[in-house]
N, CA, C, O and CB atoms as a CASP TS submission, in Angstrom:
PFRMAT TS
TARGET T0000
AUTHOR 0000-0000-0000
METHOD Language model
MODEL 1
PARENT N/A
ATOM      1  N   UNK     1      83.757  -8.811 -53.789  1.00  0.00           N
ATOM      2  CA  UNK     1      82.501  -8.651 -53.112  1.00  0.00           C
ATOM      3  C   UNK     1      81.445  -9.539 -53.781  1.00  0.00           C
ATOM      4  O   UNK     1      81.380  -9.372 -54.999  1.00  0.00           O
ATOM      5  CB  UNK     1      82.071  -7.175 -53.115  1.00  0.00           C
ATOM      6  N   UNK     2      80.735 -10.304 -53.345  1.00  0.00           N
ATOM      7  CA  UNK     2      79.370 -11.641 -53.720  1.00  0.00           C
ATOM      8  C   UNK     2      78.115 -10.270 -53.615  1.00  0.00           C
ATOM      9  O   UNK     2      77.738  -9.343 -52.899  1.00  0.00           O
ATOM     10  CB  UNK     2      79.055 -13.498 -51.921  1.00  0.00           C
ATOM     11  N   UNK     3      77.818 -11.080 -55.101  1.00  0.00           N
ATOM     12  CA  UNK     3      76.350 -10.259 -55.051  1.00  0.00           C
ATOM     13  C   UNK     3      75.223 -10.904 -54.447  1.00  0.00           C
ATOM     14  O   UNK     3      74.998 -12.114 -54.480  1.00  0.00           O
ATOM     15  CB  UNK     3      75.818  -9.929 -56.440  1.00  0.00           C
ATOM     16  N   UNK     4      74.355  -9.798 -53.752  1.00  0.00           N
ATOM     17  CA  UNK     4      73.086 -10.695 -53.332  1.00  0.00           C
ATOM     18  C   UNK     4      72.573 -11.750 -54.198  1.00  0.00           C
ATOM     19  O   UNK     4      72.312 -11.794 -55.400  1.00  0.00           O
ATOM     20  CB  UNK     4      71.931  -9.868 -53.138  1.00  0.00           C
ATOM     21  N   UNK     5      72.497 -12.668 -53.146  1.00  0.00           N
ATOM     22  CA  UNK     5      71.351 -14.256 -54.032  1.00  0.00           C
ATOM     23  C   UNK     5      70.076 -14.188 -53.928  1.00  0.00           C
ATOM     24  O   UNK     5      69.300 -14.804 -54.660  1.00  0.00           O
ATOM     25  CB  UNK     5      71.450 -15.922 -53.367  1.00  0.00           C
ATOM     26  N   UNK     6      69.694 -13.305 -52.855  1.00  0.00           N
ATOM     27  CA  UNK     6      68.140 -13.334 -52.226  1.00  0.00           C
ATOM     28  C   UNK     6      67.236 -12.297 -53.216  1.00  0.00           C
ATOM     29  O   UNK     6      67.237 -11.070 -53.121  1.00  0.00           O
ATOM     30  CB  UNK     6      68.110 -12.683 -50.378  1.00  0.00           C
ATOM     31  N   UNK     7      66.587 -12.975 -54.039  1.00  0.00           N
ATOM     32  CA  UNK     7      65.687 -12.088 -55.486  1.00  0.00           C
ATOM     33  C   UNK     7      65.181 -11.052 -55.116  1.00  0.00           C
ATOM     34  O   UNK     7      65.235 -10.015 -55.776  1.00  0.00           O
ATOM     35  CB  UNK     7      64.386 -12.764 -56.228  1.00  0.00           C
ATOM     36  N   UNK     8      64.559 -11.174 -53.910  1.00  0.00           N
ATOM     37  CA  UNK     8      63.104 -10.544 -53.253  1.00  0.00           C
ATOM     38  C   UNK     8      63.968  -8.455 -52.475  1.00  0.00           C
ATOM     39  O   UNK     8      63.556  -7.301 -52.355  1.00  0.00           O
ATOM     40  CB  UNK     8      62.324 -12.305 -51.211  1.00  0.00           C
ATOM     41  N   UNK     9      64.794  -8.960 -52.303  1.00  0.00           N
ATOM     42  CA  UNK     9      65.851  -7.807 -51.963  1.00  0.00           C
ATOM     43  C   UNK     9      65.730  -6.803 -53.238  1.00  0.00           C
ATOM     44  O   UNK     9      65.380  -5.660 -52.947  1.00  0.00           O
ATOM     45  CB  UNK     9      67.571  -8.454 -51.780  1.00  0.00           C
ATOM     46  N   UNK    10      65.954  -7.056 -54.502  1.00  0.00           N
ATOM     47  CA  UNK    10      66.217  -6.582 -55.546  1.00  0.00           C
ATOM     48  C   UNK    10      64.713  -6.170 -55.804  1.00  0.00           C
ATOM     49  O   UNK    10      64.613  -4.949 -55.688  1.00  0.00           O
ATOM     50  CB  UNK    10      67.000  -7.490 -56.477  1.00  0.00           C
ATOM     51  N   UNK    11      63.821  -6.617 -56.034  1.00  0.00           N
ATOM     52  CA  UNK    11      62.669  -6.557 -56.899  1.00  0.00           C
ATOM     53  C   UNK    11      61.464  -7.040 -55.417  1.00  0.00           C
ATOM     54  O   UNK    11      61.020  -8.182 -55.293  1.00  0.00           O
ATOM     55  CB  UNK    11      62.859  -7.864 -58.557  1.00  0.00           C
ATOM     56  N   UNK    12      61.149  -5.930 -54.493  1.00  0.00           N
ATOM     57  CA  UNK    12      59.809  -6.881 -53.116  1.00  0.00           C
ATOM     58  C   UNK    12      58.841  -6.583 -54.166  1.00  0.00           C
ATOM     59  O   UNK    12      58.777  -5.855 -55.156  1.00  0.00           O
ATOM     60  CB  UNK    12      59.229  -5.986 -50.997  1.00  0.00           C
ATOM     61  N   UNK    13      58.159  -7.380 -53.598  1.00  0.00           N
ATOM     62  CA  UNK    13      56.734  -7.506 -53.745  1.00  0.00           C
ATOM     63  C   UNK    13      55.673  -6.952 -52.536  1.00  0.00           C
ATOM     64  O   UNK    13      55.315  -7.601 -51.553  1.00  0.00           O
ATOM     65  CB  UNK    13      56.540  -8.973 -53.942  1.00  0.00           C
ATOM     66  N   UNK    14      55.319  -5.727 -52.848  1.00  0.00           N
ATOM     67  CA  UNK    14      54.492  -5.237 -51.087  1.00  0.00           C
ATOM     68  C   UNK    14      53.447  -5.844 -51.245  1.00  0.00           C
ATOM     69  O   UNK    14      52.995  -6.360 -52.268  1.00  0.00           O
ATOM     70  CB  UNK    14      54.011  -3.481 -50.591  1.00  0.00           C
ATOM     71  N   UNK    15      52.821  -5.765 -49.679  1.00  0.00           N
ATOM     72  CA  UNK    15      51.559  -6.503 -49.648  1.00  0.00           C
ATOM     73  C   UNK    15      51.080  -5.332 -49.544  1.00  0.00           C
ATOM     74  O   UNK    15      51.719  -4.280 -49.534  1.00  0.00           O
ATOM     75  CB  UNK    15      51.168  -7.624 -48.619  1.00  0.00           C
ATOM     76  N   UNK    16      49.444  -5.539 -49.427  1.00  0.00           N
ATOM     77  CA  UNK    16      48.248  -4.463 -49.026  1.00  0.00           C
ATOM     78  C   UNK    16      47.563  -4.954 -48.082  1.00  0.00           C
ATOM     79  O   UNK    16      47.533  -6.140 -47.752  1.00  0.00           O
ATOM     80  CB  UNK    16      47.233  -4.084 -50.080  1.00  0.00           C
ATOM     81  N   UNK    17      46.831  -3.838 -47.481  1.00  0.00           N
ATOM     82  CA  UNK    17      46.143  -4.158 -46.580  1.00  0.00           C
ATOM     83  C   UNK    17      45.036  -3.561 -47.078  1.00  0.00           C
ATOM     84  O   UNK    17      44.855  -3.037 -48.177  1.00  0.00           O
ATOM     85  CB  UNK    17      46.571  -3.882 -45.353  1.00  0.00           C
ATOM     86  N   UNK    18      43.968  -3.764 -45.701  1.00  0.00           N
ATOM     87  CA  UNK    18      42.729  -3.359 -46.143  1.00  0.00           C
ATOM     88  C   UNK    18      41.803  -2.999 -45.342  1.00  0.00           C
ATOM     89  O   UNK    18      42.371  -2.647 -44.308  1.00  0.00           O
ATOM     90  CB  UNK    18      42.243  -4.139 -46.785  1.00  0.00           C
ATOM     91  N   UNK    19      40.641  -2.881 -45.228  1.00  0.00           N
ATOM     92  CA  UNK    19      39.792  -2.057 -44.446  1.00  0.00           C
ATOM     93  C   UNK    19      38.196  -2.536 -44.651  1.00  0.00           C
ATOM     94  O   UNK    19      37.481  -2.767 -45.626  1.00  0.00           O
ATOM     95  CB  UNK    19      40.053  -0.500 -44.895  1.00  0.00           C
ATOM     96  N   UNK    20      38.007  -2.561 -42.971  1.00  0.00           N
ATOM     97  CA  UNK    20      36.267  -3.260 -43.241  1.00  0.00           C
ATOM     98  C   UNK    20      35.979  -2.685 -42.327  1.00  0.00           C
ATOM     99  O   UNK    20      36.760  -2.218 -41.498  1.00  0.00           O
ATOM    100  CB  UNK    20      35.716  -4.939 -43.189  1.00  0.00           C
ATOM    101  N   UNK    21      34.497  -2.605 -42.320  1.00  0.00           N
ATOM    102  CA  UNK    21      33.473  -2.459 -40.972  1.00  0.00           C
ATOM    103  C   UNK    21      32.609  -1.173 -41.881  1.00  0.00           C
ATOM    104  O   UNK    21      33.065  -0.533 -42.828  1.00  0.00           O
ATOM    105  CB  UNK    21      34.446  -1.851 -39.020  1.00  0.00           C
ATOM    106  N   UNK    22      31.295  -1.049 -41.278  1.00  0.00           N
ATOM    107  CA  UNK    22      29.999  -0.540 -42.221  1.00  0.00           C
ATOM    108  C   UNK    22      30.585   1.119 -42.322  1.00  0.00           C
ATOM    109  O   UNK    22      30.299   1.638 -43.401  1.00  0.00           O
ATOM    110  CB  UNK    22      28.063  -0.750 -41.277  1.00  0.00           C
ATOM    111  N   UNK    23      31.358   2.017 -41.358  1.00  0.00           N
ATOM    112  CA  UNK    23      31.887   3.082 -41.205  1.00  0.00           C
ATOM    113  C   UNK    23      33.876   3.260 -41.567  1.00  0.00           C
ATOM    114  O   UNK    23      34.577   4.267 -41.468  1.00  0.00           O
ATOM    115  CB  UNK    23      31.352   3.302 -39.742  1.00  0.00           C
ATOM    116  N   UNK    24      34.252   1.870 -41.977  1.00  0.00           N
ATOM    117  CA  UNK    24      35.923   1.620 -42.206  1.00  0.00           C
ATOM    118  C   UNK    24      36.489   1.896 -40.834  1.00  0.00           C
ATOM    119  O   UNK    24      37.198   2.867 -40.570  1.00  0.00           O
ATOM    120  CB  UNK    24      36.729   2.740 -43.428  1.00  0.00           C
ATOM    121  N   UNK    25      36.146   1.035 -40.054  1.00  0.00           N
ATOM    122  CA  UNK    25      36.435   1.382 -38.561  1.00  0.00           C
ATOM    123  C   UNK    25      38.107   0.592 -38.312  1.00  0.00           C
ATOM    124  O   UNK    25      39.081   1.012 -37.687  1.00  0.00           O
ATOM    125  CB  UNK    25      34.956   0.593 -37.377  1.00  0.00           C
ATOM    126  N   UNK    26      37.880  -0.860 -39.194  1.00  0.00           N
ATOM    127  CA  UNK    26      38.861  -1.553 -38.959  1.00  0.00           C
ATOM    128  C   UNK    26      40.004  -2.164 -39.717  1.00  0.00           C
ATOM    129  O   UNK    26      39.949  -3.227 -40.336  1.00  0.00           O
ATOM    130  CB  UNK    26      38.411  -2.206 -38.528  1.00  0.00           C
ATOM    131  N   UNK    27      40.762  -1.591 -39.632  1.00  0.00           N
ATOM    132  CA  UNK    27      41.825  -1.442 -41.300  1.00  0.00           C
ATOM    133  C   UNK    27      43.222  -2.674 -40.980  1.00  0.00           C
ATOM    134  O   UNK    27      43.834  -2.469 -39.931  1.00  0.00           O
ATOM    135  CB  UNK    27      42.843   0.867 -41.536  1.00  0.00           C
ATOM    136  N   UNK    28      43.581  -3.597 -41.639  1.00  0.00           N
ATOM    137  CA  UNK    28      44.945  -4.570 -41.506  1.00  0.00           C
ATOM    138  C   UNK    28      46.291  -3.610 -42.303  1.00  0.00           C
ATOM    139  O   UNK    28      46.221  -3.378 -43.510  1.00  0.00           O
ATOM    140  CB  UNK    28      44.616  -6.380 -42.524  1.00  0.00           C
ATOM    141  N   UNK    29      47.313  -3.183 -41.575  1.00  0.00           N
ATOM    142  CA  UNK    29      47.859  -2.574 -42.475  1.00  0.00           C
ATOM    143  C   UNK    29      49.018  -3.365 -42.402  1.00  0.00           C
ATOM    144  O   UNK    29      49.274  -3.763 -41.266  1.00  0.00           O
ATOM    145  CB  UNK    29      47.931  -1.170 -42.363  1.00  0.00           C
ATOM    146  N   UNK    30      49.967  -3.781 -43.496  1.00  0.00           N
ATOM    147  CA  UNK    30      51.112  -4.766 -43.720  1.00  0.00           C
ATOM    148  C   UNK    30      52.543  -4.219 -43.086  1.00  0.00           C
ATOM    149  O   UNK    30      53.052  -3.298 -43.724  1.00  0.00           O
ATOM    150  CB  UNK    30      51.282  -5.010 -45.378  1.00  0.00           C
ATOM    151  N   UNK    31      53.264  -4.679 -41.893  1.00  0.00           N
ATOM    152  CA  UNK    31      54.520  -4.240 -41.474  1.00  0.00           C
ATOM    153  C   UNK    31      55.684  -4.762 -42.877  1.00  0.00           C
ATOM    154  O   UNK    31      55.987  -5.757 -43.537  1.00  0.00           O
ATOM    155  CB  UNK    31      54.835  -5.018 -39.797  1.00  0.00           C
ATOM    156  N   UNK    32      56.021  -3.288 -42.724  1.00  0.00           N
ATOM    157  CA  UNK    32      57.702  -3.109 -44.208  1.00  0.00           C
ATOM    158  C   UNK    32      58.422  -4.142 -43.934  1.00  0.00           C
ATOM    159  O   UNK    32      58.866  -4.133 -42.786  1.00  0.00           O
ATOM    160  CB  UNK    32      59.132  -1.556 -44.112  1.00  0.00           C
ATOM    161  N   UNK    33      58.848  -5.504 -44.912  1.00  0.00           N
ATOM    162  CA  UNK    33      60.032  -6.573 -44.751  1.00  0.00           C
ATOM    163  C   UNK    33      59.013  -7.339 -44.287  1.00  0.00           C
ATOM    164  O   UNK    33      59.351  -8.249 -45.044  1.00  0.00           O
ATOM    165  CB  UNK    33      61.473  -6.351 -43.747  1.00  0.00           C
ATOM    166  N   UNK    34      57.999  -7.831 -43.687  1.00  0.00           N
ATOM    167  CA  UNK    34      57.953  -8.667 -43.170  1.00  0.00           C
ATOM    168  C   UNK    34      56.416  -9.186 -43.551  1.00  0.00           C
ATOM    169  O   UNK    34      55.725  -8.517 -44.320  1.00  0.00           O
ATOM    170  CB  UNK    34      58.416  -8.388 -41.937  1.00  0.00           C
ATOM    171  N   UNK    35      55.883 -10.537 -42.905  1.00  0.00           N
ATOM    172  CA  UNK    35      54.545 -11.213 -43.729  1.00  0.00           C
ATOM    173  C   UNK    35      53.634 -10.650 -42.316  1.00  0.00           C
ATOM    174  O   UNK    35      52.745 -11.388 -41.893  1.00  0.00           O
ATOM    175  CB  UNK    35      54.562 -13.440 -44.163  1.00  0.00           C
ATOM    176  N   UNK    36      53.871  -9.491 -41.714  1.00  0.00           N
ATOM    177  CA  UNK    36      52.900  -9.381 -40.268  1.00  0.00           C
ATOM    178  C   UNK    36      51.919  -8.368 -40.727  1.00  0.00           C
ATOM    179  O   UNK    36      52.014  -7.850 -41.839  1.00  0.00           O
ATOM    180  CB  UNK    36      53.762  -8.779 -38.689  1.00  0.00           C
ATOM    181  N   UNK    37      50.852  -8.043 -39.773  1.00  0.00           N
ATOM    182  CA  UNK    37      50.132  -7.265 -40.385  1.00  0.00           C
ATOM    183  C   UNK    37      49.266  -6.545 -39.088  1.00  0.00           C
ATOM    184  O   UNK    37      48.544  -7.295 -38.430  1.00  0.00           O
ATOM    185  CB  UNK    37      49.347  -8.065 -41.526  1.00  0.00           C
ATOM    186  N   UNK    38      49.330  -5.239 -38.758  1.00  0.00           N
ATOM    187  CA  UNK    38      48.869  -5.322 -37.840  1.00  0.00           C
ATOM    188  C   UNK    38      47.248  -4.155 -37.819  1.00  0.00           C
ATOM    189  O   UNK    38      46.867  -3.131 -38.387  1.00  0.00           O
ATOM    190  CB  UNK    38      50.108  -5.140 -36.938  1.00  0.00           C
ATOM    191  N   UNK    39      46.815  -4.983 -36.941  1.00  0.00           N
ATOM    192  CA  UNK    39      45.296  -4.191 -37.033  1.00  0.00           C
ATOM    193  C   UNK    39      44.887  -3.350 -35.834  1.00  0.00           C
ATOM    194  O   UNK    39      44.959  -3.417 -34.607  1.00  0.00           O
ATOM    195  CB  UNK    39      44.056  -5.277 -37.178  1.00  0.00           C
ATOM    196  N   UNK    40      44.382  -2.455 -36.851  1.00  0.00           N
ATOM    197  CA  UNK    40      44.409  -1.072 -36.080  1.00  0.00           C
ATOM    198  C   UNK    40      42.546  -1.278 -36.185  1.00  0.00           C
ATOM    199  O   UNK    40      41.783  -1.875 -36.945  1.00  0.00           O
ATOM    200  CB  UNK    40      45.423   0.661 -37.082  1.00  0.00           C
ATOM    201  N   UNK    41      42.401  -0.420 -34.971  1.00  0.00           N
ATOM    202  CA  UNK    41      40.187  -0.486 -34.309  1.00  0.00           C
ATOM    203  C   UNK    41      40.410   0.945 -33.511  1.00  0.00           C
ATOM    204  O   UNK    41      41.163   1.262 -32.590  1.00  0.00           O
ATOM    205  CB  UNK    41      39.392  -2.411 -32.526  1.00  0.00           C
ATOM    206  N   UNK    42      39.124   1.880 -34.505  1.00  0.00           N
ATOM    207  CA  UNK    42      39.463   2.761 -33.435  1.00  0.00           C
ATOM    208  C   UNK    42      40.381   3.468 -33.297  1.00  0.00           C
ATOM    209  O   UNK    42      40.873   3.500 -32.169  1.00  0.00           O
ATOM    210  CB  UNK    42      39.528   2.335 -32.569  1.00  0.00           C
ATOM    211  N   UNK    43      40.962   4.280 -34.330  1.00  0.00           N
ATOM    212  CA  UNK    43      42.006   4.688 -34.124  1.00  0.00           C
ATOM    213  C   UNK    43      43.329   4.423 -33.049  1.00  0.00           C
ATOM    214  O   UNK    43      44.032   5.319 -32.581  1.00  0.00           O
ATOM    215  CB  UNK    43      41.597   5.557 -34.113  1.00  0.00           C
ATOM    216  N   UNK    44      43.449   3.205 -32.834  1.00  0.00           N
ATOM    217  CA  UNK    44      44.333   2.657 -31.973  1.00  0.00           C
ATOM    218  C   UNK    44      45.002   1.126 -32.332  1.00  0.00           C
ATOM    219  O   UNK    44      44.208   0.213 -32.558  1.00  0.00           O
ATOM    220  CB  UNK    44      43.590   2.654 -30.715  1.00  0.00           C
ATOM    221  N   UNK    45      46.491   0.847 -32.385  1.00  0.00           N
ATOM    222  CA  UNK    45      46.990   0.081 -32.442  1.00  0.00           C
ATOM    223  C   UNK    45      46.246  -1.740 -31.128  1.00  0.00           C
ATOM    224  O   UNK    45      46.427  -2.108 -29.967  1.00  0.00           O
ATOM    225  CB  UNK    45      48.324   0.987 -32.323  1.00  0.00           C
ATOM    226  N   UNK    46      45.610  -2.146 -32.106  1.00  0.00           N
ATOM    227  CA  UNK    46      45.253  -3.445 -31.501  1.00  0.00           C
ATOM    228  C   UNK    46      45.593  -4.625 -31.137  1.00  0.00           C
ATOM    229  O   UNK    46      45.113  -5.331 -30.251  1.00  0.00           O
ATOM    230  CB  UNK    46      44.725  -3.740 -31.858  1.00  0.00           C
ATOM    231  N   UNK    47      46.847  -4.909 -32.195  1.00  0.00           N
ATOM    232  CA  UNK    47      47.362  -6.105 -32.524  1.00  0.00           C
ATOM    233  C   UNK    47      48.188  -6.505 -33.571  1.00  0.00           C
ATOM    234  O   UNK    47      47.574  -6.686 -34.622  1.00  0.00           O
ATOM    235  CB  UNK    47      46.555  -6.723 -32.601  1.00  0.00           C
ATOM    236  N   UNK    48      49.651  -6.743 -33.623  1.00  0.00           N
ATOM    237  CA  UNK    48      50.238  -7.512 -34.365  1.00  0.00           C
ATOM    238  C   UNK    48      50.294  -8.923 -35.057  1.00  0.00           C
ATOM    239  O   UNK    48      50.794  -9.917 -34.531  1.00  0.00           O
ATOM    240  CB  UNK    48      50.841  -7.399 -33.956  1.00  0.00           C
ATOM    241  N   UNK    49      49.814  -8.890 -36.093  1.00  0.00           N
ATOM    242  CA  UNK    49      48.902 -10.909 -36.163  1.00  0.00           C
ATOM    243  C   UNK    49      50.460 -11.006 -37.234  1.00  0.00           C
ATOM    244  O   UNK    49      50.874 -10.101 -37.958  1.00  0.00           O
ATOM    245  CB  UNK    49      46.285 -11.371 -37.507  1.00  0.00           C
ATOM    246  N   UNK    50      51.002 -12.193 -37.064  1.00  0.00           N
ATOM    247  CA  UNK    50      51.971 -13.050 -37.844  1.00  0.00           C
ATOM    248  C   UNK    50      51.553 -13.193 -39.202  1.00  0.00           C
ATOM    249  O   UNK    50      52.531 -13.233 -39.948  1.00  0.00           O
ATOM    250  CB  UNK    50      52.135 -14.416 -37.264  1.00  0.00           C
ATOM    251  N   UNK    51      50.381 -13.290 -39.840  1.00  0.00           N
ATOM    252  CA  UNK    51      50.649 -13.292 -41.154  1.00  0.00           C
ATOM    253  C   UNK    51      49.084 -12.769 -41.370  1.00  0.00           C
ATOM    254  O   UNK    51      48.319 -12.423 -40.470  1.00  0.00           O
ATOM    255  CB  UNK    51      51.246 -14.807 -41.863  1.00  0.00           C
ATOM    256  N   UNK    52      48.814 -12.800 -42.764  1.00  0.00           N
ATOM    257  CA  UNK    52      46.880 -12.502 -43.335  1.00  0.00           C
ATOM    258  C   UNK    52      45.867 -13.096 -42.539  1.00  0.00           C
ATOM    259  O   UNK    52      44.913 -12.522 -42.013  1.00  0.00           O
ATOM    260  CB  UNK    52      46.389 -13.247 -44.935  1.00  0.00           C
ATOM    261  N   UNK    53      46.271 -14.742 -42.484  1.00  0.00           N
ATOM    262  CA  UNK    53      45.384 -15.582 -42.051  1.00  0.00           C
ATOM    263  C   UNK    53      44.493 -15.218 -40.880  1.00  0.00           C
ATOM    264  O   UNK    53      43.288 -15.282 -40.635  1.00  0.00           O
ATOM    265  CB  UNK    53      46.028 -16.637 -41.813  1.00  0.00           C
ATOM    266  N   UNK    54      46.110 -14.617 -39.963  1.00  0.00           N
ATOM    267  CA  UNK    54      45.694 -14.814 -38.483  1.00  0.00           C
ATOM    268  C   UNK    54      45.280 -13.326 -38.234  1.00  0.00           C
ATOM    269  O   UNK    54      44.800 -13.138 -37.117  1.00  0.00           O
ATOM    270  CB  UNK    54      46.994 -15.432 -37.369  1.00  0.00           C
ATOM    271  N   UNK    55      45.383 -12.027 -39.201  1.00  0.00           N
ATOM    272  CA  UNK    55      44.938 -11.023 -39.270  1.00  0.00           C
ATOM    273  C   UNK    55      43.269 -11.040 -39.691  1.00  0.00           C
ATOM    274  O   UNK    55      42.594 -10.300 -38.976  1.00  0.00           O
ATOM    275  CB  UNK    55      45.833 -10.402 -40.062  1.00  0.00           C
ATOM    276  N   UNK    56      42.851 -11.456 -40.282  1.00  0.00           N
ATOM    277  CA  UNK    56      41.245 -12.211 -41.008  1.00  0.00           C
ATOM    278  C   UNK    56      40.577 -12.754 -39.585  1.00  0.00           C
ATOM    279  O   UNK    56      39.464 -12.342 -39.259  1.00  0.00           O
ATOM    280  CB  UNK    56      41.551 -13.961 -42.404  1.00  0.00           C
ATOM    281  N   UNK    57      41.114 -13.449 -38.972  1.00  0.00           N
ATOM    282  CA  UNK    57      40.715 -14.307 -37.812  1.00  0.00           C
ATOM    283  C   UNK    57      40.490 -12.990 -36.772  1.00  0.00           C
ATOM    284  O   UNK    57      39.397 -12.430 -36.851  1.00  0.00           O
ATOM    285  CB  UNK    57      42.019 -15.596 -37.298  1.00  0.00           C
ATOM    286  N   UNK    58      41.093 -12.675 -36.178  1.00  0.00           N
ATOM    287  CA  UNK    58      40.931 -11.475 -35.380  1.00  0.00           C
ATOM    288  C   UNK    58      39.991 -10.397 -36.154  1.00  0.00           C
ATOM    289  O   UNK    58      39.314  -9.562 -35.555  1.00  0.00           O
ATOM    290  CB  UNK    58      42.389 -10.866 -35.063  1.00  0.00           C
ATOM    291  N   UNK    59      40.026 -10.487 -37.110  1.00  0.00           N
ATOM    292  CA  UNK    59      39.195  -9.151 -37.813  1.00  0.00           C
ATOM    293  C   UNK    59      37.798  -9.727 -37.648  1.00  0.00           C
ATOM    294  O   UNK    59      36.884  -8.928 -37.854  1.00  0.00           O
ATOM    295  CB  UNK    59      39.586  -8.733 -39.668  1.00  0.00           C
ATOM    296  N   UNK    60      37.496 -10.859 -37.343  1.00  0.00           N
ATOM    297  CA  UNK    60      36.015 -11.028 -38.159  1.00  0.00           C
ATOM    298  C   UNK    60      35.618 -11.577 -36.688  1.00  0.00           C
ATOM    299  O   UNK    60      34.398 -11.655 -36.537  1.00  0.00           O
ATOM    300  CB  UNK    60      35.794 -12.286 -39.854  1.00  0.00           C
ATOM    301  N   UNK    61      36.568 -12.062 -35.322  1.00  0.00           N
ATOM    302  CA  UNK    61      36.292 -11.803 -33.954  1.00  0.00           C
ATOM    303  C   UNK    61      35.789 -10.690 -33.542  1.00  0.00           C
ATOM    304  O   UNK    61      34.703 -10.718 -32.962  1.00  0.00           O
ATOM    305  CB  UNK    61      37.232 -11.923 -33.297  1.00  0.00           C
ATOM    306  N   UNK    62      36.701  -9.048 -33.822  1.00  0.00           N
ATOM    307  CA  UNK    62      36.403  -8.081 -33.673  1.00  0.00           C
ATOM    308  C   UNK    62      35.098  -7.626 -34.286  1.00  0.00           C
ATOM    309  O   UNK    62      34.657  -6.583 -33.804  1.00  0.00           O
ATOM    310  CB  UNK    62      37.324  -7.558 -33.913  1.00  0.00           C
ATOM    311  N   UNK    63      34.337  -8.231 -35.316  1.00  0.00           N
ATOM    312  CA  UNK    63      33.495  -7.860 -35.889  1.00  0.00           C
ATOM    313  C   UNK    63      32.308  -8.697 -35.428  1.00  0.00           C
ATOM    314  O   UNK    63      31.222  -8.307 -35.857  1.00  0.00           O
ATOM    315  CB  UNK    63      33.839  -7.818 -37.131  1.00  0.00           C
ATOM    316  N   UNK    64      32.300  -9.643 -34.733  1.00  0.00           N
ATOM    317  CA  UNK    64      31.419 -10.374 -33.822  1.00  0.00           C
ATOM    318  C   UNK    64      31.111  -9.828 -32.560  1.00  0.00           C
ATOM    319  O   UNK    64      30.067 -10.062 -31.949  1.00  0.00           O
ATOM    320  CB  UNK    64      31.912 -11.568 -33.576  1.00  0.00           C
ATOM    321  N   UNK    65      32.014  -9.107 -32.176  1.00  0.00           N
ATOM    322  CA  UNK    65      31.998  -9.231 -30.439  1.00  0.00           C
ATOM    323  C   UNK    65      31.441  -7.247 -30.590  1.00  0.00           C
ATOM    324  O   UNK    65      30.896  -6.860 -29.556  1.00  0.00           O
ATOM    325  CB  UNK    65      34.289  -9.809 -29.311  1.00  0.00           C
ATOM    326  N   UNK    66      31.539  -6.342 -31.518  1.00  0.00           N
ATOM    327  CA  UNK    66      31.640  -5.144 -31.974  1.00  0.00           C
ATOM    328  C   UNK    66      29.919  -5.007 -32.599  1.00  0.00           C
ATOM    329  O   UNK    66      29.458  -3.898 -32.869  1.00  0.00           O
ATOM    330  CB  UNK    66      33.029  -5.032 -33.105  1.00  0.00           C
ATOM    331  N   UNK    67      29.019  -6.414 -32.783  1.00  0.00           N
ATOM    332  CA  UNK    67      28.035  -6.390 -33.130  1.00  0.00           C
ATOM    333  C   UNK    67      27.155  -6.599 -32.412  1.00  0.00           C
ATOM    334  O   UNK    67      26.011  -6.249 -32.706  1.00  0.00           O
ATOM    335  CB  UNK    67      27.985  -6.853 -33.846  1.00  0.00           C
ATOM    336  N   UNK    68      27.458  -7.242 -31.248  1.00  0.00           N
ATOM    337  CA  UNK    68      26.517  -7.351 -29.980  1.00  0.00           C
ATOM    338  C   UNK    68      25.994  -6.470 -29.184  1.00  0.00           C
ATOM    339  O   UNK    68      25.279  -6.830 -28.249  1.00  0.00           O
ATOM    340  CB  UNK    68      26.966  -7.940 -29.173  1.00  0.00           C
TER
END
């Protein structure tokens, strides 16, 4: 039997997420295994973003359009 080669299997590294808005309205929370992250508004599932970047981007849309 071959032992795993893949490091990250043995030893992950989790990400965090996090939480903004003047009341913590709008929180990124990190999907298990994977670099996605999805943001929750409102007690309701909003959006699955592919990685931080594109989670940040939508967060600070939502926080534009949420200020008007």
């Amino acid at each position: 039997m071959k032992q795993p080669t893949h490091s990250d299997i043995l030893s992950p590294k989790p990400q965090l997420g996090w939480v903004v808005g003047k009341d913590w309205s709008i929180a990124a929370v990190p999907v298990a295994n994977s670099k996605k992250y999805v943001v929750v508004y409102d007690n309701c599932k909003m959006k699955t973003c592919r990685n931080k970047q594109s989670a940040e981007n939508f967060i600070s849309k939502l926080k534009k359009r949420k200020s008007k």
